[in-house]
Structures are given as structure tokens and as C-alpha cells.
C-alpha positions as CSV (number, residue, x, y, z in Angstrom):
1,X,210.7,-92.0,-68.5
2,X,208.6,-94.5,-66.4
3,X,205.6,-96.3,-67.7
4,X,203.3,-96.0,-64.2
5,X,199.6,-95.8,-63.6
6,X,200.6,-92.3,-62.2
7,X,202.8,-91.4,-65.7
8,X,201.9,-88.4,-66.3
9,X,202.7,-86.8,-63.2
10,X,205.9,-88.2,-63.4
11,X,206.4,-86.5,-67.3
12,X,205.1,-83.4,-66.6
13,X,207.5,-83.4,-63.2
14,X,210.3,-84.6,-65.1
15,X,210.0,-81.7,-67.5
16,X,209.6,-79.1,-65.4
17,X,212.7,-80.2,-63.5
18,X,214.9,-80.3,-66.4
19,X,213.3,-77.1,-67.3
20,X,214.3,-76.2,-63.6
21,X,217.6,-77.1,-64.3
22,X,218.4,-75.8,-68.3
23,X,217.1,-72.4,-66.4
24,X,220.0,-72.5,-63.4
25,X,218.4,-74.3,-60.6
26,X,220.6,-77.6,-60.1
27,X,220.4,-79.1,-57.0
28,X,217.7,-80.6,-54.5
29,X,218.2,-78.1,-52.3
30,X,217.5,-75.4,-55.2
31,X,214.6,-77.1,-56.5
32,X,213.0,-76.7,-53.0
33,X,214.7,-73.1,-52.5
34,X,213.7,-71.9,-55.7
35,X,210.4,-73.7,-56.4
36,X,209.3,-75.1,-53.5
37,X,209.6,-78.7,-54.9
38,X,210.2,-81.2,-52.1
39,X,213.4,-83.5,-52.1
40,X,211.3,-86.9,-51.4
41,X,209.8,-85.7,-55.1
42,X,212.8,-84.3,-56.8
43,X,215.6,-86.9,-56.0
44,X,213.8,-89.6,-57.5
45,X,212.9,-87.2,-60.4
46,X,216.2,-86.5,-61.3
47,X,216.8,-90.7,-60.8
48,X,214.6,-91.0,-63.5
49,X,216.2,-88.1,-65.7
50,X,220.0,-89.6,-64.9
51,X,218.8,-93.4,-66.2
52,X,217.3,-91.8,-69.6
53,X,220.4,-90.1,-70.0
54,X,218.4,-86.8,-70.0
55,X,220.9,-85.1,-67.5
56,X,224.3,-85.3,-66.7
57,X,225.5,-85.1,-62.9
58,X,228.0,-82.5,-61.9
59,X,230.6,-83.0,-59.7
60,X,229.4,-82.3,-55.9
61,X,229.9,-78.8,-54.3
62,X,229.8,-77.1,-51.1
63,X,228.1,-79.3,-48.6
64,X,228.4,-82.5,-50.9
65,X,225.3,-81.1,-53.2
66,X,225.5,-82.4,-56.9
67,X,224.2,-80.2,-59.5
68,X,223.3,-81.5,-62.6
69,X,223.1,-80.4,-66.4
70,X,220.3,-81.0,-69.0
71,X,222.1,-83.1,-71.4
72,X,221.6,-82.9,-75.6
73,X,218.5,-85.6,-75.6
74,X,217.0,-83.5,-72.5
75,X,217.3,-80.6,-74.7
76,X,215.8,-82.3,-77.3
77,X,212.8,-83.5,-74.9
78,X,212.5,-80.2,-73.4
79,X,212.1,-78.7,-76.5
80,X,208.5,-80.4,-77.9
81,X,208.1,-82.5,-74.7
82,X,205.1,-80.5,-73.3
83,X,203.4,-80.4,-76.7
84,X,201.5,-84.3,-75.8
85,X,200.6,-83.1,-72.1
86,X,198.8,-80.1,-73.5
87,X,197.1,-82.5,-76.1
88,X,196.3,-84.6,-73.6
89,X,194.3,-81.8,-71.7
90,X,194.5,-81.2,-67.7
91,X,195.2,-84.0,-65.0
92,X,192.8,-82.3,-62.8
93,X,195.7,-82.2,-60.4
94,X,196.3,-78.1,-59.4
95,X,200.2,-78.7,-59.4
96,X,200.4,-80.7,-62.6
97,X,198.2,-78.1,-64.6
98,X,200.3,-75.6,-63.4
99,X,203.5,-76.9,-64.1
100,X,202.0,-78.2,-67.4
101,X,201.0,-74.4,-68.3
102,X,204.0,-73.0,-67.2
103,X,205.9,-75.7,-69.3
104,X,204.1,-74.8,-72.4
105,X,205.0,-71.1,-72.0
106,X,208.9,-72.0,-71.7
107,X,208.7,-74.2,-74.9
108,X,206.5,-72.3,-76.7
109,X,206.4,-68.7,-75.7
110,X,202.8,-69.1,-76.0
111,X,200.9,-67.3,-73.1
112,X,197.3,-68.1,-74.9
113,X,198.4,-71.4,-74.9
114,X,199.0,-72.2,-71.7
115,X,196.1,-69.4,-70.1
116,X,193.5,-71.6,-72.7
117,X,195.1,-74.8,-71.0
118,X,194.2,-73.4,-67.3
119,X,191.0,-72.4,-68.4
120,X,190.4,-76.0,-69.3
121,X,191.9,-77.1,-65.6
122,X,189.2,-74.9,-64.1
123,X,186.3,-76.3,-66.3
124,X,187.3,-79.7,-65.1
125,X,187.3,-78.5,-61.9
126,X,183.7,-77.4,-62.2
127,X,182.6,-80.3,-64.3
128,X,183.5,-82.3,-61.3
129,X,181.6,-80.5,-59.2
130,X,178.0,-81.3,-61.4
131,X,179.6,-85.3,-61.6
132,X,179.6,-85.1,-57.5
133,X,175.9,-83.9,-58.1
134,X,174.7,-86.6,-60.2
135,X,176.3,-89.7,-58.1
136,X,174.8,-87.9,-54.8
137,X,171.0,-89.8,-54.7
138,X,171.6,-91.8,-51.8
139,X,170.1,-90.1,-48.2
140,X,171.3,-91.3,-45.3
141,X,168.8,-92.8,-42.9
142,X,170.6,-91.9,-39.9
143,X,170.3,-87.8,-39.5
144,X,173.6,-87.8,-38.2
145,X,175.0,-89.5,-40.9
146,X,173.2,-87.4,-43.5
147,X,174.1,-83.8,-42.0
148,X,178.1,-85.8,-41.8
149,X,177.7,-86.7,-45.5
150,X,176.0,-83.1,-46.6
151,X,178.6,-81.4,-45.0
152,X,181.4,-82.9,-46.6
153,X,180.2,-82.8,-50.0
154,X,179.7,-78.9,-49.9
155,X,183.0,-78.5,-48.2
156,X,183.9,-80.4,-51.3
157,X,182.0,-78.4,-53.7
158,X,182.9,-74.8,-52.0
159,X,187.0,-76.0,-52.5
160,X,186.7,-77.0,-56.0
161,X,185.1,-73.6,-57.0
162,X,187.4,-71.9,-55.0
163,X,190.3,-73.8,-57.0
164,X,188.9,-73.1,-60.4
165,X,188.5,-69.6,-59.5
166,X,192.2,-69.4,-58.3
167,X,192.9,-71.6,-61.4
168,X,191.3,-68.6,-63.4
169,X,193.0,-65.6,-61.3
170,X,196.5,-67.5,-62.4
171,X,195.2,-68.2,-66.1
172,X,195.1,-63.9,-66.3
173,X,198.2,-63.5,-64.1
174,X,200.7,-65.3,-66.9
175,X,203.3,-63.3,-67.7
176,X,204.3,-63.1,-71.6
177,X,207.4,-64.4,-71.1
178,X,209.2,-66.7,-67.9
179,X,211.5,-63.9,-67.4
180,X,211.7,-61.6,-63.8
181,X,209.0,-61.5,-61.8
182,X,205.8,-62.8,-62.0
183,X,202.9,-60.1,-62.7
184,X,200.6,-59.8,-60.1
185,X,196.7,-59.7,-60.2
186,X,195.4,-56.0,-59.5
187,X,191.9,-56.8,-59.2
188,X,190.1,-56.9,-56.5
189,X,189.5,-60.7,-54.7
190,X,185.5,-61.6,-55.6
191,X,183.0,-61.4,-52.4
């Protein structure tokens, strides 16, 4: 896979696509269907995946839509892949985490696993929160300025609590296994 600044993005994306794929969903189209991935992210996913000889392209269908196949080194991949981007411990990006978590459960079968690694998402989350605090010592002159500056930073602070709370609520909500549908939260939403 590609050695970028934004790497592990990319791996944990790649993954999950071939995941995507080993599971029945083979096409663009599907991926944003089926998972709501978009095709401006997917198609040069699956770019990647085609030049490491992790999948194998079909032969195109109805409408001209290739599917593809996860080939026996994407299999391989697939199969320990997500053990270094647990190691490596949450991006801090929602999507990643998530995809990351959800990876871990497919390879592993592990619910703890992957509930402990959105746990960890949502402390980073947080932890951001009391960085944003410490940097904040300069005050603004210029009232307008200030109130422009205070405003944003507790819109900032009020969305990454309400992240890491939702990060929690999905950290409870995994199912045991990546089969049917997804197991709702019955409790009621926090005032």
C-alpha cells in the first residue's frame, strides 16, 4: 500500500474495502450503496488494492460496473492486517476509528477489542479538549475578536464531547459478531 503522510487512512480504508469486498460488496456503486463510502474515495482505494495485487478485477456487468475479488495475498492481509492499526491506537479521525474497530471485530471476532479501541478514540477526543485548554492564554484585545475567538473554541469543545459521547454510545452498541443487523442502543439519549 502507499507510503503517504496521510498512510494510515489509506490502510485502514484499504482494509475495510477489501473487507467490503471478501463480504459481497464489489463495486463503487455498492461500496456507496451499501456503506456509504464515496466513489472519489473508493476508486482510488481499489487503484491502490489492484497495483498490490490485493484484488483481482472482474469482468464488467450491467451498466459497465466492475466488481472485483479479494485475491489470496488480500486474504492474507485481511486476515492480521488490522492487528498494527489497533497497536497503533486511534487516528483521532471518527471514520478511521470506526472503520478500524469494526475491522478488528471481522478479523478477530473480538468485540472487547474493538469496544476498548473506541473507548480509547473517545479519550483522545477529550484529551484534545484539555490540549485546546492549555494553548488558549492569549485574550484578544479587540472585544469583538475575543467573543469571535471564545465562541469558536466552545463550539469546538461542545462537538468533541458530543463525539466522544457518540464514540462511547457505538463502543456499547457493537454487536458480537458482523452478522445481520446492527443492535441498537435502548437507552435513553443523556440531557
Amino acid at each position: 500500500m502507499s507510503q503517504t503522510p496521510d498512510k494510515r487512512r489509506r490502510t485502514d480504508l484499504d482494509l475495510f474495502i477489501l473487507a467490503l469486498i471478501d463480504s459481497g460488496v464489489s463495486t463503487p456503486y455498492e461500496f456507496q450503496k451499501a456503506a456509504g463510502l464515496s466513489q472519489g474515495a473508493t476508486i482510488p482505494a481499489l487503484q491502490r488494492l489492484l497495483e498490490a495485487r490485493l484484488v483481482r478485477q472482474g469482468k464488467p456487468g450491467a451498466r459497465g460496473r466492475t466488481g472485483y475479488k479479494v485475491s489470496a495475498a488480500g486474504r492474507k492481509l485481511l486476515k492480521d492486517g488490522w492487528i498494527s492499526l489497533i497497536a497503533a491506537g486511534p487516528s483521532g479521525d471518527l471514520d478511521s476509528d470506526l472503520r478500524v474497530a469494526l475491522l478488528a471485530i471481522w478479523g478477530s471476532g473480538d468485540r472487547r477489542l474493538a469496544a476498548d479501541f473506541l473507548r480509547q478514540s473517545a479519550d483522545k477526543k477529550m484529551e484534545s479538549i484539555a490540549a485546546a485548554e492549555l494553548t488558549a492564554g492569549s485574550v484578544a484585545a479587540v472585544p469583538l475578536a475575543r467573543w469571535y475567538t471564545d465562541l469558536r473554541s466552545e463550539t469546538a469543545k461542545a462537538l468533541l464531547t458530543a463525539e466522544s459521547e457518540a464514540i462511547r454510545a457505538m463502543a456499547d452498541a457493537l454487536p458480537r459478531k458482523l452478522t445481520g443487523k446492527p443492535r441498537r442502543s435502548t437507552r435513553p439519549p443523556k440531557p
